[in-house]
Backbone as a printed PyTorch tensor [residue, N CA C, xyz], in Angstrom:
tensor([[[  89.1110, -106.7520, -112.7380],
         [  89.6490, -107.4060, -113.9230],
         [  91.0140, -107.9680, -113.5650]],

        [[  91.1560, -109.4070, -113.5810],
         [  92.4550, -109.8250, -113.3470],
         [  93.7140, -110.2140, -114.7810]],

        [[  94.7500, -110.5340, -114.5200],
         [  95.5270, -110.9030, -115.5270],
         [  94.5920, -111.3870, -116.4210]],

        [[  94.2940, -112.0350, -117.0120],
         [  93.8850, -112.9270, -117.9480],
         [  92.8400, -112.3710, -118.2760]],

        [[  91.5560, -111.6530, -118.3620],
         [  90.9920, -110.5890, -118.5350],
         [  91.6750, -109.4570, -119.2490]],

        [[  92.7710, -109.2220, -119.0320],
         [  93.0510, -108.2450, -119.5760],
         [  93.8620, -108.6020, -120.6880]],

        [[  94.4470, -109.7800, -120.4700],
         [  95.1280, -110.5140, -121.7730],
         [  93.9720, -110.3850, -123.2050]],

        [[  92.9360, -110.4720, -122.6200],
         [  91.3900, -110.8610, -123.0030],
         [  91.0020, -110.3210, -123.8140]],

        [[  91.5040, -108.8630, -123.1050],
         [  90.7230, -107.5210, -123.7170],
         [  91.9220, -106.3550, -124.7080]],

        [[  93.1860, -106.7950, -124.2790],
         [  94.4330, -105.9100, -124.9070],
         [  93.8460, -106.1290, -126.6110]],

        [[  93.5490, -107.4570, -127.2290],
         [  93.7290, -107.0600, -128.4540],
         [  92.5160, -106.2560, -129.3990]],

        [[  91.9460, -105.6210, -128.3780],
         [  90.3610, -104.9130, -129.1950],
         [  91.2360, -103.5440, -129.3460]],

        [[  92.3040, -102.9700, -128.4730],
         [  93.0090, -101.7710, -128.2400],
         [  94.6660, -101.3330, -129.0960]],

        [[  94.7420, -102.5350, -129.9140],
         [  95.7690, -103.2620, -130.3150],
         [  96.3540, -101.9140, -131.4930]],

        [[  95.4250, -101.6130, -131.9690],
         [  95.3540, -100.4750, -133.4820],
         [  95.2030,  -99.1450, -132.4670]],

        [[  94.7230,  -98.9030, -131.7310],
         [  94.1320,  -97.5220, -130.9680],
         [  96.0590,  -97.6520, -130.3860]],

        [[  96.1950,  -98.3910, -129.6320],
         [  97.8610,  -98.5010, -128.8220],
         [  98.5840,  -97.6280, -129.7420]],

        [[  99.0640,  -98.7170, -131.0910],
         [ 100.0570,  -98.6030, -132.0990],
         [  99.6600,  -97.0120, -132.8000]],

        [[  98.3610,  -96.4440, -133.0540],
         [  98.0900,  -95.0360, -133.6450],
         [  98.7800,  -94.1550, -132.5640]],

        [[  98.4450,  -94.3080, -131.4210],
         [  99.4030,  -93.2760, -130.1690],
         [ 100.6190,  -93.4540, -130.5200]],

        [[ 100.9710,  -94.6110, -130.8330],
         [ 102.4650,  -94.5830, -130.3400],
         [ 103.2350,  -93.7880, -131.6720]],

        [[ 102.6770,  -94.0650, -132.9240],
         [ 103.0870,  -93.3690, -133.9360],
         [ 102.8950,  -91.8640, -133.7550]],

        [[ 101.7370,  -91.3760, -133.2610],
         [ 101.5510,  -90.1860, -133.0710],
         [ 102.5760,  -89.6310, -132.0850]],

        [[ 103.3010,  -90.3680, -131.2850],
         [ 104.3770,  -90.0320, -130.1670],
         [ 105.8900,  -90.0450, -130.7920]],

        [[ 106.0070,  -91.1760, -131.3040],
         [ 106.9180,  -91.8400, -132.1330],
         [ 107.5940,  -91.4820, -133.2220]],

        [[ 106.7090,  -91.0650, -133.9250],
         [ 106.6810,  -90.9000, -135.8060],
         [ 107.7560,  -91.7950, -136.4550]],

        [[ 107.4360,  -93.1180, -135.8500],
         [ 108.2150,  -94.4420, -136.5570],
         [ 107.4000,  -95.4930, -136.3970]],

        [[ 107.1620,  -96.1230, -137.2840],
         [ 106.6630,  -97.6800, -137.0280],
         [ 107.0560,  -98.3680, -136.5240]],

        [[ 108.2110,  -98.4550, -136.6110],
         [ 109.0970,  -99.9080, -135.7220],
         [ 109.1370,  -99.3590, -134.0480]],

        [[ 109.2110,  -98.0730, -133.9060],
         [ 109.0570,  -97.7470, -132.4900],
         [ 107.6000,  -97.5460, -131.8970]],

        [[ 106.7070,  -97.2740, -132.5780],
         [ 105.0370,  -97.6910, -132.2590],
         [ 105.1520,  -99.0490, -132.0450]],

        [[ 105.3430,  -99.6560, -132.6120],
         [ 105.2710, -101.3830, -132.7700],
         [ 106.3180, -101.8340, -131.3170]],

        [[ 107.5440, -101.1550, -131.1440],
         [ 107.7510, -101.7230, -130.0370],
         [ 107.4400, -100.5840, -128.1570]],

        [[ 106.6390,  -99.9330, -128.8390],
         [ 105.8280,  -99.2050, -127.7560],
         [ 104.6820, -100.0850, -127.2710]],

        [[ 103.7730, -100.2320, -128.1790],
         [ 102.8350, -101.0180, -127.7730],
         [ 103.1860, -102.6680, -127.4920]],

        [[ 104.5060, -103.4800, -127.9820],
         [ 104.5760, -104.4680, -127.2820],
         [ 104.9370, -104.2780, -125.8050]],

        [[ 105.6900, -103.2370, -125.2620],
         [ 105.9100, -102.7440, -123.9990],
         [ 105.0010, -101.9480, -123.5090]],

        [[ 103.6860, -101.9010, -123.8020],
         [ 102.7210, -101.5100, -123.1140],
         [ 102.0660, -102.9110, -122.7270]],

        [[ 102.0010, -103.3030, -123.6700],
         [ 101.0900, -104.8370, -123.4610],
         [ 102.2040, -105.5190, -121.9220]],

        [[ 102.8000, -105.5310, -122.3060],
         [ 104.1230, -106.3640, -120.9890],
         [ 103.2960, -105.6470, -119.9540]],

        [[ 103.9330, -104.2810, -119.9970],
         [ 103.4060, -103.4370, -118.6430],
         [ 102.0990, -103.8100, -118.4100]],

        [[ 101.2760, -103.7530, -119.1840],
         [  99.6420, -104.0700, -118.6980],
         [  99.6790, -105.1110, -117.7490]],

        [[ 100.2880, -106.3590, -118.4310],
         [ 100.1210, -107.8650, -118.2490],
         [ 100.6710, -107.5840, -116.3490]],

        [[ 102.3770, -107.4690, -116.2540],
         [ 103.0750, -107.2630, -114.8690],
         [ 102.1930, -106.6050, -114.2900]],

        [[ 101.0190, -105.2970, -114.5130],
         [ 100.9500, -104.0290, -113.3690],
         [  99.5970, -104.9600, -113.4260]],

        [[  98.9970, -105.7490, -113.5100],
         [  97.7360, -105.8630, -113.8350],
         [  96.9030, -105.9300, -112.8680]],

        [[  97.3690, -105.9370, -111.1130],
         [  96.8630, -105.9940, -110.1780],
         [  96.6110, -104.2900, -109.9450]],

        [[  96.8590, -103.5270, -110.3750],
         [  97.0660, -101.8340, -110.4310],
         [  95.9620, -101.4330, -111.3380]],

        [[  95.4360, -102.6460, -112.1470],
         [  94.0830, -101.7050, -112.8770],
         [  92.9520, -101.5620, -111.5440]],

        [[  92.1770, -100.9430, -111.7270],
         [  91.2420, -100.4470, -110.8160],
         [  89.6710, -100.6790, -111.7810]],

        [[  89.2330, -102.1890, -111.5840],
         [  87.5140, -102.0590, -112.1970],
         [  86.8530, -101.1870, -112.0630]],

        [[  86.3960, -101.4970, -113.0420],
         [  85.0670, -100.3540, -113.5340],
         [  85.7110,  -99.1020, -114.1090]],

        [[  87.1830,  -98.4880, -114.6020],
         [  87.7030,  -97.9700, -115.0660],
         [  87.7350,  -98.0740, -116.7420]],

        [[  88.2830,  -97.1070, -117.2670],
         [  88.2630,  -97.7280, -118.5840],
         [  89.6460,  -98.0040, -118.8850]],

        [[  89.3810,  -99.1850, -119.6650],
         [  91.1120,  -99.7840, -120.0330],
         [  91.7580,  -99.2170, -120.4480]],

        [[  90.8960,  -98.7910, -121.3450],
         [  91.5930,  -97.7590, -122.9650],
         [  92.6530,  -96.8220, -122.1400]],

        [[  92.0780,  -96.2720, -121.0910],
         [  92.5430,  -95.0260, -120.5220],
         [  93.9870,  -95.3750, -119.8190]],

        [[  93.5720,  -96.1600, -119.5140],
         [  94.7790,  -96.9920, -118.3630],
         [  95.9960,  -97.4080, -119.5500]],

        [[  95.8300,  -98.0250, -120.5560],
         [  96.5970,  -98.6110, -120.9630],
         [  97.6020,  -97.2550, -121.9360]],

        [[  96.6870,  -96.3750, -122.4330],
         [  97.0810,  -94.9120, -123.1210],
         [  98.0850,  -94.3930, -122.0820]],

        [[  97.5790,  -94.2200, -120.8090],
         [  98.5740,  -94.3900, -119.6460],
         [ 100.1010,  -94.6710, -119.9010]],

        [[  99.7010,  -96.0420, -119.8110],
         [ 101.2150,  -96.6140, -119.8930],
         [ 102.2440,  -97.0260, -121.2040]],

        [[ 101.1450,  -96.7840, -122.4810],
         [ 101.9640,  -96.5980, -123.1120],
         [ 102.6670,  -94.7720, -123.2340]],

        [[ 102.3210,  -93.8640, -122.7070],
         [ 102.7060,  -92.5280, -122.3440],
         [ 103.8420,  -92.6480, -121.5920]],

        [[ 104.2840,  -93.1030, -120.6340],
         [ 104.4900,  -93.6360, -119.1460],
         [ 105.9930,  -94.2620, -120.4080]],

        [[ 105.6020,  -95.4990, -120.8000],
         [ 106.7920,  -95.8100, -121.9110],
         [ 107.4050,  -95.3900, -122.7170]],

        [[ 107.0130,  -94.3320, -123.2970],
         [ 107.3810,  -93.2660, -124.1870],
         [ 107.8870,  -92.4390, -123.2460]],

        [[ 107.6580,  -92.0410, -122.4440],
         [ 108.6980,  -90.7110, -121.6620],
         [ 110.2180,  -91.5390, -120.8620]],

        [[ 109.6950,  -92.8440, -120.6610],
         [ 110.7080,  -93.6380, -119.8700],
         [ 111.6390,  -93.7810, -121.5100]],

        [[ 111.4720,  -93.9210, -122.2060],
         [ 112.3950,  -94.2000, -123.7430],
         [ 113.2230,  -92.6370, -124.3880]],

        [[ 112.0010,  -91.5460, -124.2500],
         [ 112.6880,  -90.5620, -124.4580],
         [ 113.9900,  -89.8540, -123.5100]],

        [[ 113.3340,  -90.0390, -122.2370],
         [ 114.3070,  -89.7500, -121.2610],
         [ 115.8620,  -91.1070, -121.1120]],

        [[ 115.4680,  -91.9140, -121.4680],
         [ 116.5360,  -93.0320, -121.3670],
         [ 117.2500,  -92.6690, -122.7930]],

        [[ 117.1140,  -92.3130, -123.6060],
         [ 117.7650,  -91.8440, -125.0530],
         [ 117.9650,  -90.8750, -125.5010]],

        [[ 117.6890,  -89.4960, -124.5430],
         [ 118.0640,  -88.2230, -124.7880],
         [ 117.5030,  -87.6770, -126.1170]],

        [[ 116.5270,  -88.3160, -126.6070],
         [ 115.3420,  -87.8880, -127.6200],
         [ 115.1670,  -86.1920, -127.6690]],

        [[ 115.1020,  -85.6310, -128.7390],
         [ 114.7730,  -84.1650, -128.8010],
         [ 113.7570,  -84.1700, -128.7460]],

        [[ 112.4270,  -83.1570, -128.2100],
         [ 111.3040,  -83.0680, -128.1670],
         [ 110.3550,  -82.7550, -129.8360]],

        [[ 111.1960,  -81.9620, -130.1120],
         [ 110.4850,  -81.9830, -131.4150],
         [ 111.2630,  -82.4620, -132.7450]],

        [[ 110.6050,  -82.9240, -133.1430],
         [ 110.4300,  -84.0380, -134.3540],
         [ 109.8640,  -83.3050, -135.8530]],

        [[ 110.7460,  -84.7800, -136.6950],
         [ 110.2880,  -83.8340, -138.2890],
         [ 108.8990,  -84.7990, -138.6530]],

        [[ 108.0810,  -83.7240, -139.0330],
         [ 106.8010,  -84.2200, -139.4600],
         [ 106.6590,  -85.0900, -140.6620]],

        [[ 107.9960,  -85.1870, -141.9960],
         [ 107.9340,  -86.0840, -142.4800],
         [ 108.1580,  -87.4350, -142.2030]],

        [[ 108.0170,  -88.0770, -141.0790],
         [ 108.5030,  -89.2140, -140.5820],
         [ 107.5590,  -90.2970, -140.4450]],

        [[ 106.3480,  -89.2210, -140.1480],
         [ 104.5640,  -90.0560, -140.0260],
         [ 105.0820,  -90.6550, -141.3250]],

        [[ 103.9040,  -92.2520, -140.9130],
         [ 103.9180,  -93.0480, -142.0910],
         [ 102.1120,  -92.4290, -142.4230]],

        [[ 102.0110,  -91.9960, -143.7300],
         [ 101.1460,  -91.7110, -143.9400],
         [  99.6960,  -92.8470, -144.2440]],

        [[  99.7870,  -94.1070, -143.9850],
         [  99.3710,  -95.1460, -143.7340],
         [  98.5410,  -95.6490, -142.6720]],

        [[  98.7670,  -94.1960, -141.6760],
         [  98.4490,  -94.7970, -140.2070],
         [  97.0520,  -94.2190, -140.0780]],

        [[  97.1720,  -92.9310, -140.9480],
         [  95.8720,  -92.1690, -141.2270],
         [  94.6940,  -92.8540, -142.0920]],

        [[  95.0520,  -93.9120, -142.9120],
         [  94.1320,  -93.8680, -143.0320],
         [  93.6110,  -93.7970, -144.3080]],

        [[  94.3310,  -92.5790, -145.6100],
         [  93.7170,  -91.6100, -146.3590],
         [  94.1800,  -92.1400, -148.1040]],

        [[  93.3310,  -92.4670, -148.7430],
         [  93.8100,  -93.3300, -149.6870],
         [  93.9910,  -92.0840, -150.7630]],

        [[  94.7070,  -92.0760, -151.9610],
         [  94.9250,  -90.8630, -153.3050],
         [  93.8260,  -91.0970, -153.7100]],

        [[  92.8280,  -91.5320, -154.0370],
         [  91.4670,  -91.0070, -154.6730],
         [  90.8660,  -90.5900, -153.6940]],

        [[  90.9150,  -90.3920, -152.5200],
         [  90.2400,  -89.7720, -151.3820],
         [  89.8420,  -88.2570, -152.0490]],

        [[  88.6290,  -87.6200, -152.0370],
         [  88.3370,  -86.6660, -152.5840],
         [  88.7890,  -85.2290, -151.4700]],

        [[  89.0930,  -85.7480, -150.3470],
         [  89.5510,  -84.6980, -149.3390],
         [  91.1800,  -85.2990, -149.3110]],

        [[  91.5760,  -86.3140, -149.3510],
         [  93.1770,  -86.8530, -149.5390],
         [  93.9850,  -84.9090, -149.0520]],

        [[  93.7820,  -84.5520, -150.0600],
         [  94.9300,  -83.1770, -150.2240],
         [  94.2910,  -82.2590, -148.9550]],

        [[  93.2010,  -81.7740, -148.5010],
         [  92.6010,  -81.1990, -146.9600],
         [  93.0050,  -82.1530, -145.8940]],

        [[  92.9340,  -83.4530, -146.0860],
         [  93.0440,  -83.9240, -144.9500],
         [  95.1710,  -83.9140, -144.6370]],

        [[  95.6900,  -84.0880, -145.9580],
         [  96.8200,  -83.9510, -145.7100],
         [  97.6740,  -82.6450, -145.1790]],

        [[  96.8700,  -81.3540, -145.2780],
         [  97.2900,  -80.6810, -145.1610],
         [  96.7500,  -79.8620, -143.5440]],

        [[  95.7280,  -80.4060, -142.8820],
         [  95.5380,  -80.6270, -141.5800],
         [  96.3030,  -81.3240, -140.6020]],

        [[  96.6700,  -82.5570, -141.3130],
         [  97.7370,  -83.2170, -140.8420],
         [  98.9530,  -82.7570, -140.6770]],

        [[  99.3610,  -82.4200, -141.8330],
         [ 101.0120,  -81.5630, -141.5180],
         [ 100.5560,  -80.4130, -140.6270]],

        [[  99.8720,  -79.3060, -140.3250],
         [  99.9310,  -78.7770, -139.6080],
         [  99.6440,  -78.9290, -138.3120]],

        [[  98.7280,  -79.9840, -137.8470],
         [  99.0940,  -80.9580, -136.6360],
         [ 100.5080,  -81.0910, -136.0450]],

        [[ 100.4620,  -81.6050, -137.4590],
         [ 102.3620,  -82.2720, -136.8130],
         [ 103.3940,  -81.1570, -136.3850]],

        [[ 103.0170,  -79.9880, -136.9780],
         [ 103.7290,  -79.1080, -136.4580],
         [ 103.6870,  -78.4220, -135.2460]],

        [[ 102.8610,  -78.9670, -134.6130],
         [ 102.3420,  -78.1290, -133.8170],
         [ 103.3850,  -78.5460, -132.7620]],

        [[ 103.5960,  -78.1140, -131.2720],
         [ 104.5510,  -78.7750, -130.1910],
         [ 104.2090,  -80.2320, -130.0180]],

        [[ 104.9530,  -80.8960, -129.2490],
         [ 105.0120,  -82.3030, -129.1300],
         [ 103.9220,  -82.4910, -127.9710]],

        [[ 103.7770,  -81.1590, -126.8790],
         [ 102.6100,  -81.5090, -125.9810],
         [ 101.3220,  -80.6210, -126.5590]],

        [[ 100.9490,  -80.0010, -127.4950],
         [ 100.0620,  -79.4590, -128.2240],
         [  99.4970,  -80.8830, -128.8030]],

        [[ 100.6510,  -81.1480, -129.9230],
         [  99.9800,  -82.7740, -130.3080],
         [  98.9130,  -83.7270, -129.4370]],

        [[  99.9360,  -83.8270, -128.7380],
         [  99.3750,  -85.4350, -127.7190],
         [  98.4270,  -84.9120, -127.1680]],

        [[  97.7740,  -83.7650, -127.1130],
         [  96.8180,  -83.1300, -125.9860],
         [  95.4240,  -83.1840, -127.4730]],

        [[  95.7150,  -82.5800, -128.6310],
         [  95.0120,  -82.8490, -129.7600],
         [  94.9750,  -84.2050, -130.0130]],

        [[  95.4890,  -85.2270, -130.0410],
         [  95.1470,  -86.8200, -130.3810],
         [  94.4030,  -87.5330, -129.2080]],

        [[  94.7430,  -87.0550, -128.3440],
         [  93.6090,  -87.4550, -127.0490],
         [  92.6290,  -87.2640, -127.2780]],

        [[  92.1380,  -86.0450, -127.3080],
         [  90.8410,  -85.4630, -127.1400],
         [  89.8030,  -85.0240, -128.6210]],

        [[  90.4790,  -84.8830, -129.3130],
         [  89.5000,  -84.8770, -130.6220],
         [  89.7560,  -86.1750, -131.4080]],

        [[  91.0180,  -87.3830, -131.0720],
         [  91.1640,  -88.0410, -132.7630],
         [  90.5850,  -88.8910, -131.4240]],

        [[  90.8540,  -89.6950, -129.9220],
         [  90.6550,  -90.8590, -129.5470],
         [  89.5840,  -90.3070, -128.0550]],

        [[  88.9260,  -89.4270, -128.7970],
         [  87.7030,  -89.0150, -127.7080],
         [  87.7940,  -89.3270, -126.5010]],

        [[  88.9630,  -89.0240, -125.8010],
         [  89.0200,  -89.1890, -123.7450],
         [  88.3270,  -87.1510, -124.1570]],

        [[  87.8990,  -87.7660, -122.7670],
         [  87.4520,  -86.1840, -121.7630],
         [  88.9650,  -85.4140, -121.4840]],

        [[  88.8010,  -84.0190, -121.5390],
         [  90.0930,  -83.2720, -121.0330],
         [  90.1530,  -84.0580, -119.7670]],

        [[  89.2880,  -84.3930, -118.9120],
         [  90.1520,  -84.6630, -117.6830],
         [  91.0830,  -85.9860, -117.9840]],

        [[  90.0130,  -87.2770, -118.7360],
         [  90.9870,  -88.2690, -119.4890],
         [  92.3320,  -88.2770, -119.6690]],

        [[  92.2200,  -87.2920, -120.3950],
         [  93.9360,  -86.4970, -121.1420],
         [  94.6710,  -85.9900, -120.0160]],

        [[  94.0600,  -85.0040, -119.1570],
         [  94.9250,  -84.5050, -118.3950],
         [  95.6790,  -85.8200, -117.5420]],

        [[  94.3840,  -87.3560, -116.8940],
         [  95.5610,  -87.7210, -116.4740],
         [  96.3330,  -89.1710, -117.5540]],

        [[  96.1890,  -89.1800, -118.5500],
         [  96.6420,  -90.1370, -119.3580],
         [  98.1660,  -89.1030, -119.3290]],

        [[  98.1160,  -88.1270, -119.2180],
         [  99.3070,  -87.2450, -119.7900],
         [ 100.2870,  -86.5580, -118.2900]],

        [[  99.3740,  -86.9100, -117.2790],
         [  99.4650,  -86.4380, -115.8330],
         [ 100.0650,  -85.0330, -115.7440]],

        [[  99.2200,  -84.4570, -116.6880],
         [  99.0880,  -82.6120, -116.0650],
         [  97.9410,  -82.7000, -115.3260]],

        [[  97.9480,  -81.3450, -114.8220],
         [  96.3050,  -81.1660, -114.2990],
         [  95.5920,  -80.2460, -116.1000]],

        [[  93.9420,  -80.6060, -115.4100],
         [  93.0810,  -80.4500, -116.3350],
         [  93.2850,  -78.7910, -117.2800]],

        [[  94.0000,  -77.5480, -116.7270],
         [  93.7870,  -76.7690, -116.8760],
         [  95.0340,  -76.6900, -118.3560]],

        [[  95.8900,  -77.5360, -117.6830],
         [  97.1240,  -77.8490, -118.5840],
         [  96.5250,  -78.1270, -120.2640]],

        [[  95.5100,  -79.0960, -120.1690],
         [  95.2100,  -79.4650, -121.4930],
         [  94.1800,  -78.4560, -122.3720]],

        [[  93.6130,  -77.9130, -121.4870],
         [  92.7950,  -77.1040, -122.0910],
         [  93.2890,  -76.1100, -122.5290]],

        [[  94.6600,  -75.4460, -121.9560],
         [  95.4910,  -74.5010, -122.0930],
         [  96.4300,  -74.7950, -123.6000]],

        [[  96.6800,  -76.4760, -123.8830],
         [  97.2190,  -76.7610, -124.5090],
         [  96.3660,  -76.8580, -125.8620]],

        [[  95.3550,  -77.2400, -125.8580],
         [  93.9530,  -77.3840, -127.0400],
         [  93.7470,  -75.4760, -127.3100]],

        [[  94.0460,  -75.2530, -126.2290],
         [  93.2120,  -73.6730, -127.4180],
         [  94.0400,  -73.0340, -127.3940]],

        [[  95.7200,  -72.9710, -127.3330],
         [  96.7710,  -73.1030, -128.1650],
         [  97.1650,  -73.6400, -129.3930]],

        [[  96.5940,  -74.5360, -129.6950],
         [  97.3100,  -75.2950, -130.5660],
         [  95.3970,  -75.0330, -131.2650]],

        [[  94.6640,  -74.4890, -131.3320],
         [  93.4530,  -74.3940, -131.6860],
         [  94.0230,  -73.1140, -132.5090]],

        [[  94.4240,  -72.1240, -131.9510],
         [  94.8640,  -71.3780, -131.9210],
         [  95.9320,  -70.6680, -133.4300]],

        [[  96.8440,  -71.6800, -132.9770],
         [  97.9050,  -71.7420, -134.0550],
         [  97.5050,  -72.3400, -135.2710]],

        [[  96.2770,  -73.2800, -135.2080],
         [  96.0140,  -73.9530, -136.4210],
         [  95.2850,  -72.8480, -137.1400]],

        [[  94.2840,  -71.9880, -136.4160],
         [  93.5230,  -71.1490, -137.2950],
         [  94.3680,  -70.0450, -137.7620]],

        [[  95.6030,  -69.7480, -137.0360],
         [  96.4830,  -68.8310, -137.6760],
         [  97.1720,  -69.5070, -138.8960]],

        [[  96.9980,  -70.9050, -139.0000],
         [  97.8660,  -71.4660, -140.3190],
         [  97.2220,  -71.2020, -141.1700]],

        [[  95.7550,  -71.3620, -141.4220],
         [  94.4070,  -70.9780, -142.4400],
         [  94.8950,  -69.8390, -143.0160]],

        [[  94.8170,  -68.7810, -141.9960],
         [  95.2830,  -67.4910, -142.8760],
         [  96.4820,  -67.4690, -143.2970]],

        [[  97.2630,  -67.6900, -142.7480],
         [  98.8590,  -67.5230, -143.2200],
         [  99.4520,  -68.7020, -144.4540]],

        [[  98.2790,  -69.0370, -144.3960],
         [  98.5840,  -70.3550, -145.5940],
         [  97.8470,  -69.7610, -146.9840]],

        [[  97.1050,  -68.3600, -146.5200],
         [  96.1780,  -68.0370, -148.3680],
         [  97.6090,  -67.0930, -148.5230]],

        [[  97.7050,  -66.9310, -149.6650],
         [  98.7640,  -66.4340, -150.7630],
         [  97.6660,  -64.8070, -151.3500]],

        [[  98.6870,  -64.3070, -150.8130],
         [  98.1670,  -63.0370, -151.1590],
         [  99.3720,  -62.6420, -152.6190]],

        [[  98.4350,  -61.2020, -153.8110],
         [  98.9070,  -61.0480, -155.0900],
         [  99.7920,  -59.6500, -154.3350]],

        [[ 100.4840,  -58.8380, -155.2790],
         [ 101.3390,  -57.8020, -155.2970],
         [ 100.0930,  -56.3580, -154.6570]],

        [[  99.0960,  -56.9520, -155.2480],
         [  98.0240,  -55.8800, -154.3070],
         [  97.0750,  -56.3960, -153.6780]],

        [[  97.3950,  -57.4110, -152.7230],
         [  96.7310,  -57.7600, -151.4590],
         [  95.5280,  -58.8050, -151.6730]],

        [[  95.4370,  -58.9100, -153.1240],
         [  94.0910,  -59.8500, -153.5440],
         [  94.8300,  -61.3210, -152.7640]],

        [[  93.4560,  -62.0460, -152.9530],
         [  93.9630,  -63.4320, -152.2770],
         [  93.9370,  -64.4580, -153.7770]]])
């Protein structure tokens, strides 16, 4: 796949880009200028894709790759306030009959660590393979799996710790 091919193909990935980058981000205007600096990078490295690969993967890559080059260039704290998601990106309209489950999966997502996250949005919201993830994220494979049933982990401990128990233990 040469330059122009890939010019070709960036805008089918255009919404999948900008959802990572928010999920990295938790700003719009910095998703939005993540994925225009992924697209650049694509376009310059474009002799570095390797056919018969998948783009998606490559390009998740480098917008990752841009995000750590931004955090590290700006002394960014790793963890972030979960009210910052634009709740827009999800998806989830107020008559949604799950709206209030799905919102409340979400916040506890968001809470989760910043590499718990990105290891959960890989692999269950934008279906790469753990190995996918491991190298979109360039750990090794054991890393992500370690990181998924952690953060698997902590979510099922939120279930319980989220029912409200009475003065005598009823729920």
């Amino acid at each position: 796949m040469n330059h122009h091919d890939i010019r070709a193909e960036l805008p089918l990935y255009l919404a999948r880009l900008w959802r990572y980058g928010l999920v990295l981000s938790r700003k719009r205007d910095v998703a939005e200028d993540l994925v225009q600096a992924t697209c650049l990078r694509a376009l310059e490295k474009s002799s570095q894709y390797v056919p018969g690969t998948r783009l998606d993967r490559w390009l998740f890559t480098i917008l990752h790759s841009v995000w750590i080059n931004q955090v590290r260039a700006t002394h960014l704290t790793q963890q972030q306030n979960i009210d910052d998601v634009d709740e827009q990106a999800f998806q989830l309209s107020e008559g949604d009959a799950d709206h209030l489950w799905a919102q409340q999966v979400r916040e506890r997502i968001n809470r989760l660590p910043e590499a718990q996250r990105n290891a959960v949005f890989l692999v269950y919201v934008e279906g790469f393979t753990y190995q996918e993830a491991a190298d979109t994220l360039a750990v090794p494979i054991g890393t992500i799996m370690s990181r998924l049933a952690n953060a698997r982990q902590t979510l099922a401990k939120g279930v319980v710790v989220g029912v409200r128990r009475n003065k005598r233990g009823e729920v």
